[in-house]
N, C-alpha and C positions, 0 to 999 in steps of 0.2 A: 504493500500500500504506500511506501514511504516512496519508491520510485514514481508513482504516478499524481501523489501531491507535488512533486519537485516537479515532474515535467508540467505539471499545467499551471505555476505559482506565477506570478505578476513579472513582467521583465522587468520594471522597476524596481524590487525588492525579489530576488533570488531565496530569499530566506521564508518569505510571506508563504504559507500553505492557504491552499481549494478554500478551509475552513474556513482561514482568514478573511477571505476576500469575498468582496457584498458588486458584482457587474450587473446591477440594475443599469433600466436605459429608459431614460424618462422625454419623450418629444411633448411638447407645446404649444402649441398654434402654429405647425409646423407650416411654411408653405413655399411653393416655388413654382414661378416664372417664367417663363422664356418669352423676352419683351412684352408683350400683353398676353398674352395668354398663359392662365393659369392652370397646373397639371397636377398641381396639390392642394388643397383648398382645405384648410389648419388644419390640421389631423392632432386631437390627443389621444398620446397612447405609451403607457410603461410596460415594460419587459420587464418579467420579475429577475431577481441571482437564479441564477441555474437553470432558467425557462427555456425551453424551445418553443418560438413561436413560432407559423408559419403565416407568408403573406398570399394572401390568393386571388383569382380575380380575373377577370377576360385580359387580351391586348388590350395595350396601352392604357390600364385600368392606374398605371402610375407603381406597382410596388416596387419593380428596381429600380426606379427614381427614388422611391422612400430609401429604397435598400443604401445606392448609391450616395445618399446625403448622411445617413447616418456613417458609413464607409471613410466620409471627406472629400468621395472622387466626384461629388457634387455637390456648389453652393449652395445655402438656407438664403431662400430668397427673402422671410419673415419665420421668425416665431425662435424656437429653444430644443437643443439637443443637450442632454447630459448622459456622461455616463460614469460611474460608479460614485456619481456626485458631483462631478467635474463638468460645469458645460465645457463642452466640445467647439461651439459654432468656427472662433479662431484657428482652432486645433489642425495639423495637416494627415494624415494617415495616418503615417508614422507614429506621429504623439497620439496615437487614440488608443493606442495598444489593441488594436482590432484583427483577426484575419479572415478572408476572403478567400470562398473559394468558388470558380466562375464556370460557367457551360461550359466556357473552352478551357484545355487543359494549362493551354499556355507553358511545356513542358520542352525546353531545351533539346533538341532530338541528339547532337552530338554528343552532350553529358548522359555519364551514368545516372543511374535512380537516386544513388549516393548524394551525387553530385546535384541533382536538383532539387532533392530535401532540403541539402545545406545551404544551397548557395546564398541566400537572406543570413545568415547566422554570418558566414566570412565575410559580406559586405558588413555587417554590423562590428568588426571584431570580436567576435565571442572567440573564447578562446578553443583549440585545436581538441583538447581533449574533451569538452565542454561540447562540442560541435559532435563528439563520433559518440560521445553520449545520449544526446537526446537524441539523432537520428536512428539506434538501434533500438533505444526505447519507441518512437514511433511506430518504425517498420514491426515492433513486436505486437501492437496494439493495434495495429491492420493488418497485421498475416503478408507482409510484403517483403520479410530478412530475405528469403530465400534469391530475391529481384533484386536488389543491392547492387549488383554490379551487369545488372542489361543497362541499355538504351531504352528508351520510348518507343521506338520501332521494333522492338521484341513483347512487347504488351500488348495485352487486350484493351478495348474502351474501359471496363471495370477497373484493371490494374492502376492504368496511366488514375483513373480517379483516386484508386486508394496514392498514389503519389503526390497526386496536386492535393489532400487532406492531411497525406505527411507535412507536405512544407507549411502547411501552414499549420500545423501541432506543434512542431519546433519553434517557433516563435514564442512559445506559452501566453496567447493573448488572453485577453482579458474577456469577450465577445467574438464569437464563430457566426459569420455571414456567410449566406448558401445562396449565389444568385442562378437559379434554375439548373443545380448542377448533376443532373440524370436525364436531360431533353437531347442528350445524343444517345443516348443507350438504347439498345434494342429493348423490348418489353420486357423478356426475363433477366435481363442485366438489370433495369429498373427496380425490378423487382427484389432479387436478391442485393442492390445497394441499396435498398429501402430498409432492410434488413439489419446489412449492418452500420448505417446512419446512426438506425434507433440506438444500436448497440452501444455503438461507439459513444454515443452522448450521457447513454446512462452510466457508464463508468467515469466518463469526464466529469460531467454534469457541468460545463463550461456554458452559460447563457448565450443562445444560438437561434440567430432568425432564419427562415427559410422562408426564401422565394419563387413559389412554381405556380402555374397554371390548372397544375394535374391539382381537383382538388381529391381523388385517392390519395397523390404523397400527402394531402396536409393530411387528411383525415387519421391514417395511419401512423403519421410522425410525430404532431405539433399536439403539446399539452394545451394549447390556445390554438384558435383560427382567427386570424382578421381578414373578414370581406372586404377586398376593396372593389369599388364600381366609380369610374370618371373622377380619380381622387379623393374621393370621398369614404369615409371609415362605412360600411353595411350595417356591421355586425361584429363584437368580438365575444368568442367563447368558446368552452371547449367542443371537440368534435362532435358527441352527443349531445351537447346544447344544440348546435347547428343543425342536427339532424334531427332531432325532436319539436324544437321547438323554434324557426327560424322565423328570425323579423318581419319580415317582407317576403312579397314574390320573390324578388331577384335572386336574394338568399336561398328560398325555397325552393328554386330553377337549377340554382348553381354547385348545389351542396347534395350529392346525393346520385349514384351510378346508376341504371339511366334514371334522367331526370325526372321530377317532378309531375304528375300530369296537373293541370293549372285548365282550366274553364268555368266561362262568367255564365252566372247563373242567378236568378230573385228567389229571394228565401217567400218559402208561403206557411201556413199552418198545417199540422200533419194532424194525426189520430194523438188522443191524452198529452194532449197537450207540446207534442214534439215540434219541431219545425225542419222543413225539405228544401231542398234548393233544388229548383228548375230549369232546366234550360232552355233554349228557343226553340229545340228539338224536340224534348218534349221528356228527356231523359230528365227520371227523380233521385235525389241522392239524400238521404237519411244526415241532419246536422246533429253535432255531439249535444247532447242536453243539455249542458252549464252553458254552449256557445252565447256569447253576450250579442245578440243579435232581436233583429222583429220582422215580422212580417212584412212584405212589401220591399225589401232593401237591397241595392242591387252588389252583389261578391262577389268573390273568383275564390274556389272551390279548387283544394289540392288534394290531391290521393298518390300516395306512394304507389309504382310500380310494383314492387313486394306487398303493398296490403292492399293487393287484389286477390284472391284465392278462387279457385277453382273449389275446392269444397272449405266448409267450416261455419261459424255462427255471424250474424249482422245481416243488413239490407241484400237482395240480390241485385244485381247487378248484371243485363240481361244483354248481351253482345253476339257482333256476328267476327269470325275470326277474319281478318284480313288476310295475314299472312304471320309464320312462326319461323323464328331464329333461333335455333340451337343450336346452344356455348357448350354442351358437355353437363356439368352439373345442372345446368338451368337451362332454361327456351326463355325469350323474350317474345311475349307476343303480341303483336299489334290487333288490337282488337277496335270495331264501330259497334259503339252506344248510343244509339238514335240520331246519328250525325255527328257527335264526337269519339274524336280519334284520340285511343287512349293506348298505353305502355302495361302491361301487367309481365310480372317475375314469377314463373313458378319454381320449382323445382322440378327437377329429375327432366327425362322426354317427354316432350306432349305432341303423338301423334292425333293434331286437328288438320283435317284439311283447309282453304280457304271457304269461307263464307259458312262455314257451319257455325250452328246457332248455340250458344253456351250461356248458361246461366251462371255470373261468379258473385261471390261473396265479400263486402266489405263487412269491418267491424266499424261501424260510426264513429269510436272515441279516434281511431287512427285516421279522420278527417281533418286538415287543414282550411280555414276558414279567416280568409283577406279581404280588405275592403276594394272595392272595385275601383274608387277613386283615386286613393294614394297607395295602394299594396300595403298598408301596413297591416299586421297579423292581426286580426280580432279576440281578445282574450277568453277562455274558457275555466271552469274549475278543472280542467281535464287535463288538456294538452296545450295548456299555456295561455 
């Protein structure tokens, strides 16, 4: 244990252990510019000591710009960065005691693996024996000793990454930035770096943002998720927050493999007292009983692909099968309910041909229920 306090302690203080040290990151009213056009619009937001957070969100939604300015390698055009209580805004990279590690490997092809662990430690003067120490502690902590003395061009896309995670472990920063760094990897390489990401962070437990698109890596990685949509914060919470109970459509659209099914629909009066939403089709959908809602009001109505069923208890749900996608464990299938077109998950094969006529099953409490006007969630005693 005592090698892996030392490798991750403050380059400022060599002596300082994990324990010691509090790399909280506190933004502001953060904002940025490029000439009139604004692409961050104040975001407050703190990263706890030891958090992984991940940032998520469509193109050009702004988080490697957020990533980028907390980094240094982009100016605060308004507002406040700190980090471990230090504002930062002045600060250049260097002094942030930050490491970065980027899509691209950015990996010296000539130099050994050795050689591009270390090469930030010799440009810093660290000393010689200082330098073969924390790179073999590295390479031990990514399963990469046996690579030590390849090239770049003897690795795999996985390897070169456990590399470019080396050089930046050696540095013992204070804060781990991940800007989209598995969007070159094949699927099962994603996958297995997804793996040992998680891994790696729990041993460290080094305060680490992450920046992807994929919201599976945040879901799977990130003790927190932050939505971002056109600069603007969504939603922050954990991954089961996001997927239980999400703010807004966009949230609700974005959070969740395949997505969301979402149609507008006027709630009316049902049998004791319940209430239904309608559609223009003429399809009826049973609303959770606590929903804080009346009659007459016009919403957009969400059901998870997974809480469709083919058998079980709740409203029926009477469909004709469009067409089925089968993943192996599961079928996706697209199903027509009186003119809307809906996503349901089953399990296992589901030999249906097209247009046959299925009756499925929702359970009401696992209905989502937004305002039509501004998407934001409508509260329930239920499901938020």
């Amino acid at each position: 244990m005592q090698k892996k306090r030392r490798l991750f302690a403050f380059v400022f203080d060599p002596g300082m252990t994990t324990e010691d040290r509090v790399s909280k990151i506190e933004l502001k009213s953060i904002q940025k510019l490029y000439r009139s056009l604004k692409v961050i619009h104040g975001i407050d937001l703190t990263v706890n000591d030891g958090e992984f957070l991940a940032l998520v969100g469509p193109s050009g939604c702004g988080k490697s710009t957020l990533l980028r300015m907390i980094a240094g390698l982009e100016e605060i055009s308004a507002g406040e960065i700190a980090i471990s209580g230090t504002v930062v805004n002045d600060l250049g990279p260097k002094q942030r005691n930050i490491a970065m590690v980027f899509q691209n490997y950015a990996l010296y092809p000539h130099m050994t693996v050795r050689d591009n662990i270390s090469l930030n430690l010799k440009l810093s003067n660290v000393p010689k024996a200082e330098i073969g120490k924390r790179v073999e502690e590295a390479a031990q902590l990514l399963d990469i000793k046996s690579l030590l003395d390849r090239r770049p061009a003897q690795l795999s896309g996985g390897q070169r990454q456990r590399v470019a995670m080396g050089r930046a472990i050696v540095r013992n920063p204070a804060v781990f930035l991940f800007d989209e760094p598995l969007s070159n990897l094949d699927a099962k390489l994603r996958v297995q770096m997804r793996s040992e990401i998680k891994s790696f962070h729990q041993k460290v437990k080094t305060t680490s943002i992450y920046v992807t698109h994929d919201q599976i890596e945040a879901m799977t990685l990130a003790d927190r998720i932050v939505v971002l949509n056109a600069g603007r914060i969504e939603q922050v919470g954990t991954p089961i927050e996001l997927y239980e109970t999400p703010k807004n459509t966009f949230v609700a659209s974005f959070i969740g493999s395949p997505a969301m099914n979402l149609f507008e629909a006027t709630v009316k009066d049902g049998e004791n007292g319940s209430l239904i939403a309608i559609t223009g089709g003429g399809l009826s959908v049973e609303l959770p009983r606590a929903i804080r809602t009346s009659a007459g009001n016009s919403i957009t109505v969400g059901i998870r692909p997974e809480h469709i069923k083919l058998t079980g208890e709740g409203f029926k749900l009477p469909a004709t099968i469009a067409h089925v996608e089968p993943t192996g464990a599961q079928s996706h299938l697209m199903i027509d309910c009186n003119g809307t077109t809906m996503t349901a998950v089953v399990d296992d094969i589901v030999r249906l041909a097209p247009g046959a006529a299925v009756n499925f099953h929702v359970n009401p409490d696992k209905i989502h229920v937004f305002s039509k006007a501004d998407g934001t969630r409508l509260p329930s005693g239920i499901n938020g």
